[in-house]
N, C-alpha and C positions, 0 to 999 in steps of 0.2 A: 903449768899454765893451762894445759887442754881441761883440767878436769875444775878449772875455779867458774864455767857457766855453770856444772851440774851443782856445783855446792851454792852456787848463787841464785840456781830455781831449786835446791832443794830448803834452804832457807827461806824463799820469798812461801814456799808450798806452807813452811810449820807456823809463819809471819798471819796466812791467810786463815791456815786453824785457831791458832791464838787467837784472829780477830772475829772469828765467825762462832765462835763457844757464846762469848757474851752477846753476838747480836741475835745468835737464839735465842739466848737466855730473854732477851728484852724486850721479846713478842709473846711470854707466855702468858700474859693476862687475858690474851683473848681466847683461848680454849679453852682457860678457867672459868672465864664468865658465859662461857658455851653452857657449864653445867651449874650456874649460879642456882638454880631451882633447886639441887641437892643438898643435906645437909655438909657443911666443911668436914664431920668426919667422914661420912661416907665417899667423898670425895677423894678425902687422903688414902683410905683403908684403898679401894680400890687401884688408886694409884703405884700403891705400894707393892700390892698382890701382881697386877701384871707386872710392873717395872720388875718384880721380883725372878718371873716366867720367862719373861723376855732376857733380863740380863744372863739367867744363867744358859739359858740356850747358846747364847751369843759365845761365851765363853766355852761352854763345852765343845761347841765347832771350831769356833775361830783362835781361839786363846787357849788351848788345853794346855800347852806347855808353858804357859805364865802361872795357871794354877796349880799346877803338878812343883812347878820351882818354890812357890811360896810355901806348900804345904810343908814340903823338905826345910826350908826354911825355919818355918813352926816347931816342928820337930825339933832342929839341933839347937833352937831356946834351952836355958837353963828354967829351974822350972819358977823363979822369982819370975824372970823378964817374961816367961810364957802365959803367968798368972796375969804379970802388969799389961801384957797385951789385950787378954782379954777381956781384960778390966777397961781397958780405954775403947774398944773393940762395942763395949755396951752402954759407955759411956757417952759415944759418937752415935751411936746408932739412937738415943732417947733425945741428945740433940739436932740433930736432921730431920727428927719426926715433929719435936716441936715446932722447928723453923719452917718444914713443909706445913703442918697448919695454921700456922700465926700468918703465912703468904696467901693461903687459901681461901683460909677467913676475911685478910685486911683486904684481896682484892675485889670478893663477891661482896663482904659486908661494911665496911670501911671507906677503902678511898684507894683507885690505884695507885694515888701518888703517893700514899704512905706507904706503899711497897717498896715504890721508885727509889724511896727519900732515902730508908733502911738499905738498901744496895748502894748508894751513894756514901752514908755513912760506915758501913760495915768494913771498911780497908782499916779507918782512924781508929774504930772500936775495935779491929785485932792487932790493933798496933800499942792500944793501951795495956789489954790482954796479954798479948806479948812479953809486955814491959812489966808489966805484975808476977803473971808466972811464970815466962820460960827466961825471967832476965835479962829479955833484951833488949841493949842499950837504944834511946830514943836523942836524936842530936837536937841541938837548941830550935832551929828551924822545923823541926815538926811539932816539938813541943807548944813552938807558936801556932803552928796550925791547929793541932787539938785543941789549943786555946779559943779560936775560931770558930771549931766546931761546935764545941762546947755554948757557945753566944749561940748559932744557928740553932740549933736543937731548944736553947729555952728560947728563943723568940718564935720558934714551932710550936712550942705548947703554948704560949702568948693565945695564939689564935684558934688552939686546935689538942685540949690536952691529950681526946682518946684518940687522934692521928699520930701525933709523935709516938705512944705509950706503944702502942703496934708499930711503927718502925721502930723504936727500941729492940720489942721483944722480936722482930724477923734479925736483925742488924745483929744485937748480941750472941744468940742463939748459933747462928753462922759462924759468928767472928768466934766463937768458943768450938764451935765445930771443925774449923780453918786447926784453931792450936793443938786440941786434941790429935788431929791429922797430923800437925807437924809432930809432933810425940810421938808419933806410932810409924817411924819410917823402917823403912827394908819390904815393905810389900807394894805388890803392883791396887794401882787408889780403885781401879777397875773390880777386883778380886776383893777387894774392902769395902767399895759400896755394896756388893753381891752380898757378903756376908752380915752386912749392918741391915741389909734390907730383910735378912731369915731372922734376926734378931726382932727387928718392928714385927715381922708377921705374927712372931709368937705372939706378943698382945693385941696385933690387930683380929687374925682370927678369931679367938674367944669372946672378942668384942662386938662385932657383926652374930653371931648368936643371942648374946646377952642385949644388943639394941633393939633387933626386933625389926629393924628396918624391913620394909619391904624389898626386897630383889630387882635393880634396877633390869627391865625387858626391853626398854628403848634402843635402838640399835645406835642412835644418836649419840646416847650418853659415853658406850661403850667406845667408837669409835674416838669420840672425845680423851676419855681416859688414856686409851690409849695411844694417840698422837701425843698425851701428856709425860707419859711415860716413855718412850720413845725417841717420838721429834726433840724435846721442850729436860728429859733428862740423862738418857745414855747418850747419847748420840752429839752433845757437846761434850759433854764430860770426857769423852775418848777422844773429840777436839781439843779437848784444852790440856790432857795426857800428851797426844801427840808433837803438841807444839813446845812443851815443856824439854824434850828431849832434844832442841837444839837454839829454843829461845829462852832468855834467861828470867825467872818469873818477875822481879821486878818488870819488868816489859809488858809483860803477861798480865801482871797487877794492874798497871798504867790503863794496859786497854780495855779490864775488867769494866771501866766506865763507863762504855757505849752501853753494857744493858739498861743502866737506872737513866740515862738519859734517852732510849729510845721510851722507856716506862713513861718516862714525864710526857713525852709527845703522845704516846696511844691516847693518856690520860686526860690531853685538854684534846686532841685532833678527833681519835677514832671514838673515848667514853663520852666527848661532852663535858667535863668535869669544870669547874671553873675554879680559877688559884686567885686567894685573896692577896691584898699587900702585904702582911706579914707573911706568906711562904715566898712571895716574891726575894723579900728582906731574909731570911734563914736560906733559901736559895742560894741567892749572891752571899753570904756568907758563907754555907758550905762551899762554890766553887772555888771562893779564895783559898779555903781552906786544903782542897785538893791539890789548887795547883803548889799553893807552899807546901804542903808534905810531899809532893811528888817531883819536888823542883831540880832536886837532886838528880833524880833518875832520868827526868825528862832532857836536864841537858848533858847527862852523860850517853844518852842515846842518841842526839844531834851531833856530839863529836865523831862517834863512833860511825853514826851515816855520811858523816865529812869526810873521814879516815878513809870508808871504805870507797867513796867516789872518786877520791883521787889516786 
């Protein structure tokens, strides 16, 4: 009995990681649009280079012996599963690089709420994903939600077809980058963003050559990139690692939705942006849609707060 406070703040501690990965996550449009003046590649390229600097330092100090266990790991691969590894290994890494410029692009040149929207949707569209290629079974009740979705999304393009067409491609690009990851378990996701990020550099590098771009010397821009890199993507990411390890990702999933719903608020509040009636209408239909796919989850985690209160 002495020791159920500690396990009760060390659970309220992985509760407040869990819900603090997506509320970063869903203040990044404003450093993006810190650098709106940059082209979206030059944008991502840089972003990718420091977050590249940065992640691996982090690891070399702090994590050596998470790296050191997975390499060993690598190793006792046979050499099919070692191939299939790094075949998904390159696979993950072309999509994260997509989904970081289709967010970059949609929030400087698009709309932030078509960012919002793709994060909103992006849970249903790796549930489809899912369901296609890792076979996993979809119960009636979400199937009516996707069905929902599915009305949301074309009453989005009703109004807006190059807004939806970009949250599509941020939404799907993710949600195929989510299964990818689930395919490729036994490593720490820390040590696999690390190495998905040497994989982009090899075509980022040659690419920053071949553009020509001028060398950004603003001290602005740099600062920017890298609170992007940083604040906005390690530094949740080891939040939502952290929290994983004693909350269970359905939970994790559920609260995933605070970022696209803080996105919608920067987006009328802090950008100015203004929401026609039909996003109004594909809105209220994707929330429907959420809370029926997550209906399940939402009330077995109410029993379980009951359980534990009493």
């Amino acid at each position: 009995m002495e020791q159920q406070p500690e396990k009760t703040e060390s659970r309220r501690n992985h509760f407040l990681a869990a819900f603090l990965a997506p509320l970063i996550w869903g203040f990044m449009a404003i450093p993006v649009r810190w650098v709106k003046a940059y082209p979206a590649e030059d944008i991502l390229y840089y972003r990718i280079l420091v977050a590249l600097v940065v992640i691996w330092l982090f690891i070399f100090l702090f994590r050596f012996q998470f790296l050191k266990r997975d390499i060993a790991i690598f190793k006792q691969l046979a050499d099919r599963n070692r191939n299939h590894t790094i075949k998904l290994t390159l696979l993950a890494s072309a999509l994260i690089f997509g989904n970081w410029f289709a967010y970059i692009y949609a929030v400087n040149h698009i709309s932030v709420q078509s960012a919002a929207f793709a994060y909103l949707t992006c849970p249903l569209i790796t549930a489809i994903a899912a369901f296609f290629i890792l076979k996993e079974q979809l119960s009636t009740l979400k199937r009516i939600a996707l069905g929902i979705a599915l009305i949301s999304a074309v009453t989005m393009a009703t109004g807006s077809l190059i807004d939806i067409l970009w949250s599509m491609s941020i939404a799907s690009l993710y949600a195929l980058y989510l299964i990818v990851q689930r395919a490729s378990q036994g490593f720490d996701k820390l040590n696999m963003l690390a190495v998905q990020l040497m994989c982009c550099s090899l075509f980022v590098i040659p690419k920053l050559f071949i553009n020509q771009h001028p060398f950004p010397k603003e001290a602005f821009f740099w600062f920017s990139i890298l609170t992007i890199a940083v604040v906005f993507t390690i530094i949740p990411l080891f939040f939502s690692m952290y929290a994983l390890t004693r909350i269970s990702s359905s939970t994790t999933g559920v609260l995933l939705y605070v970022n696209p719903l803080i996105g919608f608020s920067l987006a009328v509040t802090y950008f100015g942006e203004t929401v026609d009636s039909h996003k109004f209408i594909a809105y209220g239909f994707i929330v429907i849609a959420i809370v029926i796919f997550n209906w399940e989850t939402l009330k077995n985690n109410i029993k379980s707060k009951r359980g534990s209160c009493l």
